[in-house]
GUZA-788567 format. One record per residue (C-alpha): z, x, y. Coordinates in steps of 0.2 Angstrom, whole numbers, plus 5000, padded with zeros to 4 digits. Layout:
BEGIN
ZXY
...
//
This chain:
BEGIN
488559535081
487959715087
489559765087
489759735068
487859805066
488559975075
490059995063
489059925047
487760085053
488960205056
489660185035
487960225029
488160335016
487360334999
487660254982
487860074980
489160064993
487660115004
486459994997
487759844998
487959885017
485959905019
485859725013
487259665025
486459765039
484759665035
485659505033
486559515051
484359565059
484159405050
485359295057
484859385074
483059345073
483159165067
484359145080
483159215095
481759095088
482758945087
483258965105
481459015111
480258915099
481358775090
481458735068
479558765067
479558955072
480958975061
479958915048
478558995051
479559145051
479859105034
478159115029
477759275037
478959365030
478459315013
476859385019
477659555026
478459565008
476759544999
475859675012
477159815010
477159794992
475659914987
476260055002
477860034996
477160054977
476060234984
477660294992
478560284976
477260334966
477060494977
479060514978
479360604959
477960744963
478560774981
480160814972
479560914959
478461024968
480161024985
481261104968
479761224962
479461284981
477861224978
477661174999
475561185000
475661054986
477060964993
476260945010
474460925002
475460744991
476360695008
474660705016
473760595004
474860485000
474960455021
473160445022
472960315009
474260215016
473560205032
471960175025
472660015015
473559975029
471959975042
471259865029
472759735027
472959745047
470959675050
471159545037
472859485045
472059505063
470559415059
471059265047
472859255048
472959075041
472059115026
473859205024
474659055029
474058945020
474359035004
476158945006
476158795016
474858665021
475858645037
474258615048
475558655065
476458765053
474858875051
474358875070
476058945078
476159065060
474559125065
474759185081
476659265076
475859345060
474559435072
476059495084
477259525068
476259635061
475259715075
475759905071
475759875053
474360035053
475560145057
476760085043
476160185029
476660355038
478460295041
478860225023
478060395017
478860485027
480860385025
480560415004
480060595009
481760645014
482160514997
481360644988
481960794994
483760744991
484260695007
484860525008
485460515025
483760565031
483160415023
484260285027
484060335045
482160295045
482260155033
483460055044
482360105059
481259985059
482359855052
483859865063
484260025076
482659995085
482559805080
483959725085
484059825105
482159735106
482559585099
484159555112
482759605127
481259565126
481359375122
482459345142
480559445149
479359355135
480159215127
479559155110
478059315112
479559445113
480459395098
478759435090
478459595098
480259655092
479559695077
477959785081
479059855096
480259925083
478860005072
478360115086
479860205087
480360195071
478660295066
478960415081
480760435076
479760475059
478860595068
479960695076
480860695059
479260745048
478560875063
480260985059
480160965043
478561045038
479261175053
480561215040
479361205025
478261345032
479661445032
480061425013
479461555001
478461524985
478961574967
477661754968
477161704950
476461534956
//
């Protein structure tokens, strides 16, 4: 199966042909994860799985609504060589992001089955849910600054960029974590890939962001503007 991620990875390019291979990408991390929490946790996790990642989709729906939001003026003012505005609308957007996220990230932390139980009355359901929702999600602060940062490079016309840092988190620093840590922490690793993967996904992003406002301080303004 990682063979077949590496080669699926390797084809990225854009247009639909990229987004089809995204989706098979994500579909292989799937099969992957589900299969790690059979072996280590059984049906239930699996389930529960389920259910948290209909709560991911939910969370990362207003960040990922910001970060399109702020895409079309990061582009504008990238074509006008507007860069003090183009950093001043990549900053905000970050810091609102973050600041949503935090907000997400206590509620999840501090009643994570009121999530729950917004899609199953599961009673054991809710209690093994719980506890993986908490570890799932633990570096979901950081998140806003990596999905602004992937559609920056979204923006600015360069796709491979952004696939790069989109399937980040979702599979090149995913899948490694989810074959390891699960033989060191059992059920406990699977759910740390995640968080796991975030991490160096945003410092990936980073590292990524860091030259690229490098290169923007080197851009000239219009003189007129």
């Amino acid at each position: 199966m990682f063979g077949r991620l590496l080669i699926l990875l390797r084809k990225q390019r854009g247009g639909c042909h990229g987004n089809g291979r995204r989706t098979a990408v994500h579909s292989l991390v799937v099969i992957l994860l589900n299969n790690k929490l059979r072996i280590h946790g059984g049906d239930l996790v699996v389930s529960a799985m389920g259910v948290i990642n209909s709560i991911d989709s939910l969370v990362m729906l207003p960040l990922m609504g910001l970060s399109n939001g702020a895409q079309p003026v990061i582009g504008f003012n990238y074509g006008a060589l507007q860069t003090k505005r183009v950093k001043q609308t990549f900053f905000y957007a970050v810091v609102l992001a973050t600041g949503m996220a935090v907000i997400v990230f206590l509620l999840i932390m501090f009643f994570p089955s009121f999530f729950l139980r917004l899609f199953t009355k599961d009673a054991e359901l809710i209690v093994l849910g719980s506890r993986g929702l908490q570890l799932f999600l633990l570096m979901i602060p950081v998140l806003g600054f990596q999905i602004i940062g992937s559609n920056y490079f979204q923006a600015t016309g360069r796709p491979g960029q952004a696939i790069i840092l989109n399937l980040a988190r979702q599979a090149i620093f995913l899948v490694p974590a989810l074959l390891i840590l699960p033989h060191y922490l059992d059920l406990t690793g699977v759910w740390l890939s995640q968080p796991v993967a975030d991490v160096l996904a945003v410092l990936l992003t980073a590292v990524f962001i860091w030259r690229e406002m490098r290169s923007l301080q080197k851009k000239k303004q219009p003189a007129h503007l």
